[in-house]
C-alpha positions, 0 to 999 in steps of 0.5 A: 959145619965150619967149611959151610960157615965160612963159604956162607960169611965169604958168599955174604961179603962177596954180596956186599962188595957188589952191591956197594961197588954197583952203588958207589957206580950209580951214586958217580953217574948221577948229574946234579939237578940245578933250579931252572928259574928264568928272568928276563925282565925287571918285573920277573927278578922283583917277583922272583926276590918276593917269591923268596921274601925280599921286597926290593925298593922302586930303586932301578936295579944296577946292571953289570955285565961280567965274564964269569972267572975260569974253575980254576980260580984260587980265590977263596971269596969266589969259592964261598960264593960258588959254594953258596950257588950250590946249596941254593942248587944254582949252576953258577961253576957250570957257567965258568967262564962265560958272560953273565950280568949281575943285577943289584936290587936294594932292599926294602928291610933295610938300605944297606941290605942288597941283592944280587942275581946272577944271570946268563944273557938269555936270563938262566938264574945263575946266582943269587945272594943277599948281603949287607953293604956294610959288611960285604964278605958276609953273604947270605942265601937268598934262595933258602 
């Protein structure tokens, strides 16, 4: 009786040992799903910013053509901001090192509020935040 007991706990574990391999090996398999949003023109990114409760004023929005920094950036501020990208699932890291331009909308609530949208040159949203001129470290998600 106790011969059977224990080849049935070791059966169990062996069961639980598969299982949780055949798990942990799909769970790493798995791509992350990124938002598809694209904007190709100004009216396209004000609807977007509407879309996610932004009004942007009938200032025209500042364009700034710029190459992505490489993954390998010590910079802490980018890692906060890439990470902001991936909670809002924007595929900003999956760009790195590449060209982008960065659009920079005022915002209607307030004059020191602004926006900005990261996008490819074929207008992939890559980025997006909104933040506070007057405290420009502190971003926040636009997508939420």
């Amino acid at each position: 009786m106790k011969k059977s007991g224990s080849i049935f706990i070791l059966v169990l574990g062996c069961a639980g040992f598969i299982l949780g391999l055949w798990g942990l090996i799909s769970y790493t398999g798995k791509q992350e799903e990124y938002t598809q949003i694209l904007l190709t023109s100004d009216e396209s990114r004000r609807q977007c910013l509407a879309e996610f409760g932004q009004t942007a004023t009938d200032v025209p929005p500042v364009a700034q053509e710029i190459r992505l920094p490489e993954d390998d950036t010590s910079s802490q501020a980018y890692d906060t901001y890439c990470q902001l990208q991936k909670e809002q699932s924007l595929p900003l890291h999956e760009y790195a090192g590449q060209n982008a331009v960065i659009w920079t909308y005022t915002l209607e609530n307030c004059k020191t509020h602004r926006a900005e949208l990261i996008c490819s040159p074929e207008g992939l949203l890559l980025g997006a935040m909104c933040y506070d001129c007057t405290k420009p470290y502190y971003m926040y998600p636009l997508i939420t």
